[in-house]
C-alpha positions in Angstrom: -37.6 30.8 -20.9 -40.0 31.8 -24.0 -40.6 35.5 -24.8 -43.7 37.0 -23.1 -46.5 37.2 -24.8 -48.1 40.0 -26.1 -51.5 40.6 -27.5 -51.4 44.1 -28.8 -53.1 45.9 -25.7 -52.1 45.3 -22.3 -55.2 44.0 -20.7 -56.0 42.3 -17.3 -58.2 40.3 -15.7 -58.4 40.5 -11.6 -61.3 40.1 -9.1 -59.0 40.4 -6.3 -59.4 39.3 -2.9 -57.7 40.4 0.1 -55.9 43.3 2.2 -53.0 43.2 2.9 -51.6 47.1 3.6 -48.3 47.6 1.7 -45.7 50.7 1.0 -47.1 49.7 -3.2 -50.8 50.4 -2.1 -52.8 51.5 0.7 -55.7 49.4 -0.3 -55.8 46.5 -2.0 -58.2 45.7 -4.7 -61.4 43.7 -3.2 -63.5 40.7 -5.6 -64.9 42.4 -8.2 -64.5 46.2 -7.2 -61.1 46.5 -9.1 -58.8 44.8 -11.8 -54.8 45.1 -11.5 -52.9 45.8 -15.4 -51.4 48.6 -17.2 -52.9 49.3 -20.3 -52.4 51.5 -23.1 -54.9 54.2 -24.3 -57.4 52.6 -26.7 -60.3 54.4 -28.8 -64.5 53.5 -29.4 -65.1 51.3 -32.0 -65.8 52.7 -35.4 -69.5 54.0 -35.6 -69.9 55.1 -32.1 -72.7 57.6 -31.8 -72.2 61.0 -30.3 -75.1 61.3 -27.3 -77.9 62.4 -28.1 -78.7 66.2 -27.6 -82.0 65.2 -25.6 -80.2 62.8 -23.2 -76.8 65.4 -22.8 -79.8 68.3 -22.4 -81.2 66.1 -19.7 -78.4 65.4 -17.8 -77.4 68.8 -17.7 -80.8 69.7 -15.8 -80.4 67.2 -13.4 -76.8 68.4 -11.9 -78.2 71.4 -12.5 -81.1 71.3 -9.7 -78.8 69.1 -7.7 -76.6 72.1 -7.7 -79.3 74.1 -6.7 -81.9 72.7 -4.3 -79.4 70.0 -2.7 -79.6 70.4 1.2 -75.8 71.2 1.2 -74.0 72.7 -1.2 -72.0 70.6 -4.1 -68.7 70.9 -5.4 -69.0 71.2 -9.3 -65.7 69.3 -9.7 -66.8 66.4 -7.2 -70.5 66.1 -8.5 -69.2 65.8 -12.2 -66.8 63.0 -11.2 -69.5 61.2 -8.7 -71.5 61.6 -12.3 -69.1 60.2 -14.8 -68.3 57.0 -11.9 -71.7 56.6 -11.2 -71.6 56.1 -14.8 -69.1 53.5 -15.2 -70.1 51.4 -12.3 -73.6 51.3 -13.3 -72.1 49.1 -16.2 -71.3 45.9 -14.5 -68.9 44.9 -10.7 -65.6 45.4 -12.5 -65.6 48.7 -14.4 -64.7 52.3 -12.1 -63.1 55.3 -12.6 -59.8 55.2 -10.7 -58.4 58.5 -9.6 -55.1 59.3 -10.1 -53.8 58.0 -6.8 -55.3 54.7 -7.3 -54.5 54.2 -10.7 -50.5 55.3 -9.4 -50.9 52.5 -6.9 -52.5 50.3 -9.8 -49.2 50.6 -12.0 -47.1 50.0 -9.1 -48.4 46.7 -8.0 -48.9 45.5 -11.7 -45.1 46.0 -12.1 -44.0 43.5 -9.1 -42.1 46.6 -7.5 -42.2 50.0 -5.9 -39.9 53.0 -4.3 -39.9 52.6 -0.7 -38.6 51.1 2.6 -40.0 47.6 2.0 -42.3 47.5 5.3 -46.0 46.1 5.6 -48.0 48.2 7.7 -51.7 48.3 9.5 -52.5 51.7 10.8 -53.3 51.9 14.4 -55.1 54.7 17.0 -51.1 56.0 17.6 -49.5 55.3 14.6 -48.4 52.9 12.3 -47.6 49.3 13.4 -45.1 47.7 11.4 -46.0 44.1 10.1 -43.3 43.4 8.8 -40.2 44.6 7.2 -39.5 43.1 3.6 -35.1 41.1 4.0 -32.6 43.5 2.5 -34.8 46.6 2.3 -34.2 49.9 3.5 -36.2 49.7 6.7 -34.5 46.2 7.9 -31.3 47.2 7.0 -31.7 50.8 8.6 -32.8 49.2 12.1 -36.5 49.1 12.1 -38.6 45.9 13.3 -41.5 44.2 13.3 -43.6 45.5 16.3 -42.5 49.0 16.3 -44.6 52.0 15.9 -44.3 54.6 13.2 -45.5 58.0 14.9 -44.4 60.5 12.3 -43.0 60.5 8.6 -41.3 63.8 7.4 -43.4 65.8 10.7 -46.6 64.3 9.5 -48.5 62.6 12.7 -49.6 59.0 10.9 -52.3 56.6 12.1 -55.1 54.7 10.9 -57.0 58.1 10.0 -54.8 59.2 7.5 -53.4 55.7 6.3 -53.5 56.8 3.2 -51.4 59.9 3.4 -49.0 58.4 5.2 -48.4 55.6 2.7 -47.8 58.3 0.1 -45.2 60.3 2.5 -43.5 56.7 2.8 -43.1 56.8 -1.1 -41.1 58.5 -3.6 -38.0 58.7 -5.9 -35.6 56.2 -5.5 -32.4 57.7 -3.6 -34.9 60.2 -1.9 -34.3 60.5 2.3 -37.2 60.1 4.6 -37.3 60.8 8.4 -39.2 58.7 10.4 -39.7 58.8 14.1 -40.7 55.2 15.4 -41.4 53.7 19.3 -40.5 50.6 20.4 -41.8 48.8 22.7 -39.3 49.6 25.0 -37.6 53.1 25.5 -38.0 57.1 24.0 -39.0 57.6 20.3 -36.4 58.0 17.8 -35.7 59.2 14.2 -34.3 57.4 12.2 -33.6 58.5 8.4 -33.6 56.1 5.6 -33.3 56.0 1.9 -35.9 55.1 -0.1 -35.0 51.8 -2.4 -36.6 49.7 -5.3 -38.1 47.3 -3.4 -39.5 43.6 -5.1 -43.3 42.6 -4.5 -42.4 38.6 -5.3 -45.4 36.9 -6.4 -44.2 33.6 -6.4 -42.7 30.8 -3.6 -41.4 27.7 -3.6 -40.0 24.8 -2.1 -39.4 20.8 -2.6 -42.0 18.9 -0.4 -39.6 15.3 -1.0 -37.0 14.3 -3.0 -38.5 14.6 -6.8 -41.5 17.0 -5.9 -42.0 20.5 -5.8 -44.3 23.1 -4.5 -44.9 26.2 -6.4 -47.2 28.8 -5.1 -48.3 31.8 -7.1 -50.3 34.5 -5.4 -51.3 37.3 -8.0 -50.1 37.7 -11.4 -47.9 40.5 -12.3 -45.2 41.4 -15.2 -42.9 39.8 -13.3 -44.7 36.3 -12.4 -43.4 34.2 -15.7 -39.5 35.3 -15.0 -40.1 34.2 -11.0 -41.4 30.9 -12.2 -39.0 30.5 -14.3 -36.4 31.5 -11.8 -37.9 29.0 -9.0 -38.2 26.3 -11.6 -34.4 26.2 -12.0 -33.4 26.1 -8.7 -35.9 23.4 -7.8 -34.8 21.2 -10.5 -31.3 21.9 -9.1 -32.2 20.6 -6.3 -34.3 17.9 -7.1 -30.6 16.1 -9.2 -32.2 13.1 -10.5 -35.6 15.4 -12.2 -38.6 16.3 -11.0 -41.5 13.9 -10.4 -43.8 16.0 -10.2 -45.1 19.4 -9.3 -48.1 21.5 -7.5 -49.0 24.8 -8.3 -50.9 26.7 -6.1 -53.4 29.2 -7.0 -55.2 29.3 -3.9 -56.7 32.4 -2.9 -55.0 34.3 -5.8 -57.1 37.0 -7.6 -55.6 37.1 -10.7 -53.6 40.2 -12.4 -52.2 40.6 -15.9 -53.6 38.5 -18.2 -50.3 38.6 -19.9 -48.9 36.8 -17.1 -50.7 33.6 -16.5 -50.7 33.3 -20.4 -47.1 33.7 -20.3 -46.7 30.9 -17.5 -49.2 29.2 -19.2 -47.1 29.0 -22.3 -44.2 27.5 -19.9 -46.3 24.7 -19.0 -47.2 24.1 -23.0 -45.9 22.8 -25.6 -49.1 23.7 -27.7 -52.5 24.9 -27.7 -55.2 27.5 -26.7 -54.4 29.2 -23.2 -57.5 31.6 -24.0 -59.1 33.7 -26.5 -61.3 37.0 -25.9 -64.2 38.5 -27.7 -65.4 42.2 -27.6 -66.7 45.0 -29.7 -63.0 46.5 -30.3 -60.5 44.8 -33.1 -57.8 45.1 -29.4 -60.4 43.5 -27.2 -60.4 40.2 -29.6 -57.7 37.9 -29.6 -56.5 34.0 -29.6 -53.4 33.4 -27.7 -51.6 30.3 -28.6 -48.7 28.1 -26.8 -45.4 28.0 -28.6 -43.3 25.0 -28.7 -41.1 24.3 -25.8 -41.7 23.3 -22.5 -39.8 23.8 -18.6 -40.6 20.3 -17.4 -41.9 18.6 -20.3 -43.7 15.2 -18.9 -43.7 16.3 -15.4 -47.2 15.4 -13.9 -48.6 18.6 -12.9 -51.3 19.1 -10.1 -53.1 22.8 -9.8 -54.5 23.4 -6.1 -57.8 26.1 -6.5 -60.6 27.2 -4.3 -63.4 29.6 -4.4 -60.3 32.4 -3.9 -59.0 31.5 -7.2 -60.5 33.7 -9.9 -59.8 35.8 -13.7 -56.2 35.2 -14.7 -55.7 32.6 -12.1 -58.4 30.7 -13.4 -57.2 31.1 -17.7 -53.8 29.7 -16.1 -55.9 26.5 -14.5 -58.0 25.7 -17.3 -55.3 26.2 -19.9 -53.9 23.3 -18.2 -56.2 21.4 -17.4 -57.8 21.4 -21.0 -54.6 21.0 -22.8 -54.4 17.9 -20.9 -51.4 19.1 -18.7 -52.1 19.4 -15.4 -55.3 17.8 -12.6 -56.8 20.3 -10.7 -57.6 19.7 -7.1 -59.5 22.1 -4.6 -62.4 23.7 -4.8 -64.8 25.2 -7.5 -62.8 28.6 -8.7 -64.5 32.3 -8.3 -65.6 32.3 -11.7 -65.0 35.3 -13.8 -64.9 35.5 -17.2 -64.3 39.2 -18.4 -61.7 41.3 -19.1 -60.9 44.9 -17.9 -58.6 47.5 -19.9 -56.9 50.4 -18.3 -57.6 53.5 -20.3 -55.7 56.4 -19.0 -57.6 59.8 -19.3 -56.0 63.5 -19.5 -55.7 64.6 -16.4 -53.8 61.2 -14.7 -56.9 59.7 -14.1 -57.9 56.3 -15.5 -61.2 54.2 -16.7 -61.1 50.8 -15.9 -63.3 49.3 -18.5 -64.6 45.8 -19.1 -64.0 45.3 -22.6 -64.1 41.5 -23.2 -65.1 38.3 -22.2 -62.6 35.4 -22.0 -62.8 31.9 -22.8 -61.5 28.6 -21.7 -59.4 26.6 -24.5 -62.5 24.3 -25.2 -64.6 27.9 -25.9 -66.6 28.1 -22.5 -66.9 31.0 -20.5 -66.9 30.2 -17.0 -68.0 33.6 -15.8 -70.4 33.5 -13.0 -69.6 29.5 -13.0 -66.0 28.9 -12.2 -64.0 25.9 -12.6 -64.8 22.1 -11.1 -61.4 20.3 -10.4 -60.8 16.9 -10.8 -60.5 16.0 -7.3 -62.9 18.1 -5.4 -62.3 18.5 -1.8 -64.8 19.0 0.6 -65.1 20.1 4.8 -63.8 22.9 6.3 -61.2 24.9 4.4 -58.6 26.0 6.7 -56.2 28.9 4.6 -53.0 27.9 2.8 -50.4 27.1 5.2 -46.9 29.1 5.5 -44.1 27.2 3.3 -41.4 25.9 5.6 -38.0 27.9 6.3 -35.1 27.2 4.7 -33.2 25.5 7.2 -36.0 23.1 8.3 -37.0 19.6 7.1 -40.4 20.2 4.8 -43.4 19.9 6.1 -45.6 21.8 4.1 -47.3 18.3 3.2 -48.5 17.3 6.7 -49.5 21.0 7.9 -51.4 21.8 5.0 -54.0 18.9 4.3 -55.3 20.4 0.6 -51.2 20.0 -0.4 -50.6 16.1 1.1 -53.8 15.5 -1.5 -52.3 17.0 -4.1 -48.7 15.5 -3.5 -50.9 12.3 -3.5 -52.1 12.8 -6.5 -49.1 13.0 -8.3 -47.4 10.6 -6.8 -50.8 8.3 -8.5 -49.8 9.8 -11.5 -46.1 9.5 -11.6 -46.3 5.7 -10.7 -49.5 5.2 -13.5 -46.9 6.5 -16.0 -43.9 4.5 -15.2 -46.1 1.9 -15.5 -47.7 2.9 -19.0 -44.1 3.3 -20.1 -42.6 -0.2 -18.9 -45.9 -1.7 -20.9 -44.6 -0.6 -23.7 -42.8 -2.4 -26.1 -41.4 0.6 -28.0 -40.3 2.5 -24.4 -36.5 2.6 -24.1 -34.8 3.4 -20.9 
């Protein structure tokens, strides 16, 4: 596997779609509202301006007479930060001031991992139904089940109304104890006490659709994507004995994430090339990140599955293929985004998430606001990507999911139009 790549400042692009309630984060981020990174503190370019004494003067009198002829009164604390995000957002979709719970949550899920009991949960009129409870963590192996319902953590009554205290009672240190009194379906409540765990967010799936091909699915990008692909790779070649033949990467429906991330798996994919380059008003915010030589399955035919789901980091990780000539996109146009957002913490554990470049595609386009045409464009309904098969059960992925038998199809084109290229050729030896 290559080193990551770095780029000076941790930067992110994310217009994420989707919410799905997890012990990492009581919300997820919606399309366009929020970005997913880490980033280190950055300063205004050289020359900046201080404001001007009539503007700061005029602000001034306006919370002033809100403060004093509102119909109710203000909190001085609340109206300055409505002020300063009112601000920010008036900017552009993507840049917010993120309070210091949310920007806690944002560093969580950015790292692919969190302190909890590993449990997905929707809140509910009585409690907390539990989704689903993540293999080998704390709440499967202490007893709990899909179904059951969480009434109380640590004495706190929990239900949809205070969702988001209750995910914070269900986090904490690693090692820490936390009570929990849950109902099932059938019998009295009970407590049960548990130890909270590092629990892994996995970004990525796979699984071999027929003997030479394999099915990679990718669903945000976080610090931990490039080691999971890398990780899935191996075994599918494993299992694959005589090589892969050909492989589909699917970036359906996935918002994005670290930039860092898709350029990293990018780079994987590469043997050289632009994966994307950035320009903006800071020296950080410009950049030009190249592939370095080496490659996981060099020659494999490669076919990218998008839709109108896929967008920001997702979409540098398609196009970087695509235009280095390594992979054929199939689906449908992309989200299009094209800027990039930087996590600036502030003093008091608060964060501004600011958009501080705008990204382009290895040829030099920006495809914000315009997305990304694949080669095979797919049209009709668009049903959502199917689950992957279990482990014990012949693969089917293929025949449930339509958008992935095209794709397989496609390669299969592709692998056959090679062997054929290469037995045309004189110089090919076997």
């Amino acid at each position: 596997m290559k080193s990551p790549l770095t780029v000076g400042l941790a930067l992110c692009v994310g217009a994420v779609a989707g919410s799905l309630l997890t012990l990492s984060s009581g919300v997820w981020a919606d399309r366009g509202s929020a970005s997913r990174t880490v980033a280190v503190e950055t300063h205004a370019p050289s020359g900046s301006a201080a404001l001007p004494w009539p503007d700061s003067r005029w602000l001034a009198e306006v919370l002033q007479r809100v403060r004093e002829n509102y119909v109710d009164g203000v909190d001085d604390h609340r109206l300055m930060r409505q002020a300063a995000r009112g601000m920010v957002e008036s900017l552009d979709e993507h840049s917010t001031v993120l309070d210091a719970r949310d920007y806690a949550q944002l560093l969580a899920n950015t790292s692919g991992a969190y302190a909890g009991i590993g449990v997905e949960v929707a809140g509910v009129a009585g409690g907390l139904r539990l989704l689903r409870c993540l293999p080998g963590a704390a709440a499967q192996r202490g007893g709990l089940q899909a179904g059951d319902l969480l009434l109380r953590i640590d004495g706190l009554a929990v239900s949809a109304a205070n969702l988001d205290a209750a995910l914070d009672a269900l986090r904490g240190p690693v090692g820490s104890p936390v009570r929990l009194l849950v109902l099932r379906q059938t019998g009295a409540p009970r407590e049960y006490t548990l130890r909270r765990t590092a629990v892994a967010l996995p970004s990525v799936a796979a699984e071999t659709l027929s003997p030479g091909y394999a099915y990679l699915r990718i669903s945000e990008f976080t610090h931990a994507t490039a080691g999971e692909v890398s990780t899935a790779l191996a075994r599918l070649r494993a299992d694959s004995g005589a090589g892969l033949r050909g492989l589909i990467i699917d970036l359906r429906d996935n918002p994005g994430g670290v930039l860092e991330a898709a350029s990293a798996v990018a780079d994987e994919f590469l043997d050289q090339g632009t994966i994307v380059s950035a320009d903006g008003r800071a020296s950080d915010a410009r950049f030009n990140i190249q592939a370095t030589p080496g490659e996981l399955i060099p020659g494999t035919p490669i076919a990218v599955l998008v839709n109108g789901g896929s967008a920001s980091a997702a979409e540098i990780l398609a196009a970087a293929l695509r235009q280095n000539g390594r992979a054929t996109l199939v689906g449908r146009k992309t989200y299009g985004k094209g800027t990039v957002q930087t996590i600036i913490p502030l003093s008091d554990g608060e964060a501004l998430k600011l958009t501080t470049s705008r990204y382009y595609t290895p040829t030099g386009a920006s495809i914000n606001g315009v997305g990304i045409v694949p080669d095979v464009v797919l049209s009709g309904a668009e049903a959502p990507p199917a689950a992957l098969d279990a482990l014990d059960r012949q693969p089917t992925l293929a025949t449930r999911d339509a958008e992935v038998g095209v794709a397989l199809t496609t390669l299969r084109g592709a692998h056959y139009a090679r062997r054929g290229a290469r037995r045309a050729d004189p110089t090919t030896r076997w």
